[in-house]
Structure formats: C-alpha cells, structure tokens
C-alpha positions as CSV (number, residue, x, y, z in Angstrom):
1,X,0.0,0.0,0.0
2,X,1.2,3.4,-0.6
3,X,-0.3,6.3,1.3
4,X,0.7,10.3,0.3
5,X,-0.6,13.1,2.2
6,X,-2.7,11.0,4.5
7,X,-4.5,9.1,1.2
8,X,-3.6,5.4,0.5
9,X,-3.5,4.7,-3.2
10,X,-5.5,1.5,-4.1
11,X,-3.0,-1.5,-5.7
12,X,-4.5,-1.0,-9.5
13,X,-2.8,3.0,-9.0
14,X,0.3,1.0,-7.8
15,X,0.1,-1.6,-10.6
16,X,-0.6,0.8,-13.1
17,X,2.1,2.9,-11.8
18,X,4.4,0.3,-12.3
19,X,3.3,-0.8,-15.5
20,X,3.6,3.4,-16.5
21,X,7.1,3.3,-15.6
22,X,8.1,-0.6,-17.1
23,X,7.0,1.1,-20.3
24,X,8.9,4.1,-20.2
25,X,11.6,1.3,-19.3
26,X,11.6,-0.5,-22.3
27,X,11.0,2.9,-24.7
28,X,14.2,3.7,-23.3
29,X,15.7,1.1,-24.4
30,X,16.1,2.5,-27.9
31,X,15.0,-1.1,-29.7
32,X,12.2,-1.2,-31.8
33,X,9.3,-1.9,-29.3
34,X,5.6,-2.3,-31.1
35,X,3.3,-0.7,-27.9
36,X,3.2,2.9,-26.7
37,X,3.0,3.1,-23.0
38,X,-0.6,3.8,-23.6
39,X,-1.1,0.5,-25.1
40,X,0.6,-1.4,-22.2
41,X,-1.4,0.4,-19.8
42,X,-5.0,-0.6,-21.6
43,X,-3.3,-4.2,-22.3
44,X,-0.9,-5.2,-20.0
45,X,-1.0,-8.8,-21.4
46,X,1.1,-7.3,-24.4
47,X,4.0,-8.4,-21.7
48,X,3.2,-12.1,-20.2
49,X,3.8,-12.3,-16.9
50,X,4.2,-15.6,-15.1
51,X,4.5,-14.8,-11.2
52,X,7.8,-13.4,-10.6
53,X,9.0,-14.2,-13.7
54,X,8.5,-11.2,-16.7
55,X,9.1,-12.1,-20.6
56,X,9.1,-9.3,-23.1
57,X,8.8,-10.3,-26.4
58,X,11.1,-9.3,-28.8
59,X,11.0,-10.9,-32.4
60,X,14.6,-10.0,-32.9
61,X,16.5,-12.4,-30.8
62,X,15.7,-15.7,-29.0
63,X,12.8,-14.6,-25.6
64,X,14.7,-14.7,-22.8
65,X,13.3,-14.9,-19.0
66,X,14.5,-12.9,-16.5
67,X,13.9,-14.5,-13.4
68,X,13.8,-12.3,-9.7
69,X,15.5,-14.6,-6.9
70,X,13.8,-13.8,-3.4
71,X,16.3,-12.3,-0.4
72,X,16.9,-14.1,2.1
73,X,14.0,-14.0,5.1
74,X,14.2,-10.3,6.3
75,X,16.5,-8.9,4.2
76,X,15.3,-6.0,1.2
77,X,17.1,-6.4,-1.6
78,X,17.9,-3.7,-4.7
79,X,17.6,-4.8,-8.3
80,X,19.2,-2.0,-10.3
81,X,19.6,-1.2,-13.4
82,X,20.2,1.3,-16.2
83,X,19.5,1.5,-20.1
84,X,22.0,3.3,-22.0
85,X,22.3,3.8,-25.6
86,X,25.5,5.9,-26.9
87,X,23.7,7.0,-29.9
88,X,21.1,8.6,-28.5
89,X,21.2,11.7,-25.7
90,X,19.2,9.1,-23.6
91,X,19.9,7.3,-20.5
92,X,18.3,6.3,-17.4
93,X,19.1,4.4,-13.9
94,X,16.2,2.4,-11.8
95,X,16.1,0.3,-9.7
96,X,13.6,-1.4,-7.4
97,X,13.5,-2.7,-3.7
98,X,11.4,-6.2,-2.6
99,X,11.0,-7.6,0.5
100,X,11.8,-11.8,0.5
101,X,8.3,-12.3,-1.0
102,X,8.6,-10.1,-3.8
103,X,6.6,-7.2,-2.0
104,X,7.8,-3.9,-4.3
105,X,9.0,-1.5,-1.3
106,X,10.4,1.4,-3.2
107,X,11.4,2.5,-6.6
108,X,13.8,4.4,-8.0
109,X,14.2,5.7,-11.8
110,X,16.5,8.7,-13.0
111,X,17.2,10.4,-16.2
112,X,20.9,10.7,-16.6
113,X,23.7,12.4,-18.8
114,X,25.1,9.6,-20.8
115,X,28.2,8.0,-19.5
116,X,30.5,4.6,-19.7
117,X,27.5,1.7,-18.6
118,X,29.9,1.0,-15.6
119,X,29.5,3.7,-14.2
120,X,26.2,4.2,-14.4
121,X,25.8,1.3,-12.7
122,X,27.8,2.7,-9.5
123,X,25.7,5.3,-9.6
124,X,22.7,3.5,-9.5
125,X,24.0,1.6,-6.7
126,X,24.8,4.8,-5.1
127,X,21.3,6.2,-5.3
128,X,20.0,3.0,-4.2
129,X,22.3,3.3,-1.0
130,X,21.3,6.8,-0.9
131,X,17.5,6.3,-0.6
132,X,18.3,3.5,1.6
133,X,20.1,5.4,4.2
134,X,17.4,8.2,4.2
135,X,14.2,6.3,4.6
136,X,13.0,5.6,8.1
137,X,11.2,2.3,7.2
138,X,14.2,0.9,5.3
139,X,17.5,2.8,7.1
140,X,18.1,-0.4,9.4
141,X,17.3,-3.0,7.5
142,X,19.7,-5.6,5.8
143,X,20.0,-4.9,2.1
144,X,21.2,-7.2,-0.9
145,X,21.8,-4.3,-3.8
146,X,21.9,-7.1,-7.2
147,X,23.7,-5.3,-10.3
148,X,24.5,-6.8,-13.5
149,X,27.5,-5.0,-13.8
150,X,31.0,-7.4,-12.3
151,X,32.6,-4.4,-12.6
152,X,30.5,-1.9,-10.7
153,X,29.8,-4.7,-7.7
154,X,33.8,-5.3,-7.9
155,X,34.6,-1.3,-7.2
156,X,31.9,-0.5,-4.7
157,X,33.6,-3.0,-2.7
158,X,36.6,-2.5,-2.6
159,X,38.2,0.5,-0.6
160,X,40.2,2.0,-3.4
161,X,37.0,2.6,-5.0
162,X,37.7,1.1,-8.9
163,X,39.5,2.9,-11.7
C-alpha cells in the first residue's frame, strides 16, 4: 500500500504505476518496441507475466526470461539497473527494492547524462544506498543491492574505489 498526504492509493494506482514506468523502461531502451505506454497500460497482457517471472517479447532475438530470486527471510534487496544507448542523448538508472516475497517496497528511476555503462551502474548503486540510508522504514534494515555489472559490484567494494 502506498499512502501520500494521509491518502492510500488502491493496488490498480500502484500496478498501473508500475506498468507506467516498465513502459517508459523499455522505450528507453532505444530497440524497436511495437506498444506505446498507452497501449501497455489498456493491455498489460502485451508483456506475459508468469508470477515473478517477466518475458518481453522481442521478435529480434531468442525470448529470454529474466527470473527475480527472493532475499533471504528479512533482508530487502535492490535490483538496479540502467538503459543506456551511446547513440542517442538518452539514459536512465532504476532500480527497485522487494521484500523476501517479492513485496515492491520502493522504486527508483533517474534520467541521466550519458556515461561509460559501468559507471552508471555505481551510480545507480549509489542512489540505491542513498534512498536507503534516508528512509525511516528501510534505514536499518539488511540490504542485498543485485547489479548486473561485475565491474560496478567489484569497485563499490573494494576501498580503493575502482578505476
């Protein structure tokens, strides 16, 4: 549930919301896409979803599933990400935080100037931290922050900091 100036938003805002910002997701991605955000949100079934599993089709290459893996039991964990494409003047960083059960807790997503992919993945990691650290309800709790970037993961943890 989410609630803003006293008013709790029922889940189909939240879904929709979600759906809204998956769309603007996948625009971003610069690759030919055949639905307009507008069309997702009146047919949502234009991406199959199959519990925590989501499959975008894509008649270019071979339909690949991207699978979530739950946290462990009370730990939040961070899936970031960021769509980048060189040619274009357009990039973004997201992210989003679930609970062990898959319970969306808080979302991020950031236009950005366009930069090396590596480091927009520290950054993302950074903002993730960074909303972390300055939310009440999540502060104190363990966090698993899951990047697809070896490099990124490798430099925010070690102490000289990468390249």
């Amino acid at each position: 549930m989410r609630i803003f100036e006293q008013k709790a938003s029922p889940i189909c805002d939240i879904q929709d919301l979600i759906i809204l910002r998956l769309s603007w997701w996948i625009k971003g991605w610069g690759d030919p896409f055949p639905y307009s955000s507008d069309d997702i949100l009146r047919n949502p079934q234009c991406l199959i979803w199959r519990s925590n599993t989501i499959k975008i089709p894509d008649p270019r290459h071979d339909n690949q599933l991207r699978v979530w893996l739950p946290s462990p039991c009370g730990v939040l964990k961070w899936n970031v990400d960021d769509s980048l494409n060189t040619a274009l003047p357009k990039s973004a960083i997201g992210g989003v935080l679930r609970d062990n059960h898959g319970n969306f807790k808080c979302l991020l997503s950031s236009p950005i100037p366009t930069m090396e992919i590596n480091n927009a993945e520290v950054l993302e990691i950074h903002r993730a931290i960074k909303i972390s650290k300055g939310s009440d309800r999540i502060a104190f709790s363990k966090l698993i922050i899951e990047s697809d970037s070896a490099n990124a993961v490798k430099w925010c943890n070690e102490s000289n900091g990468g390249p």
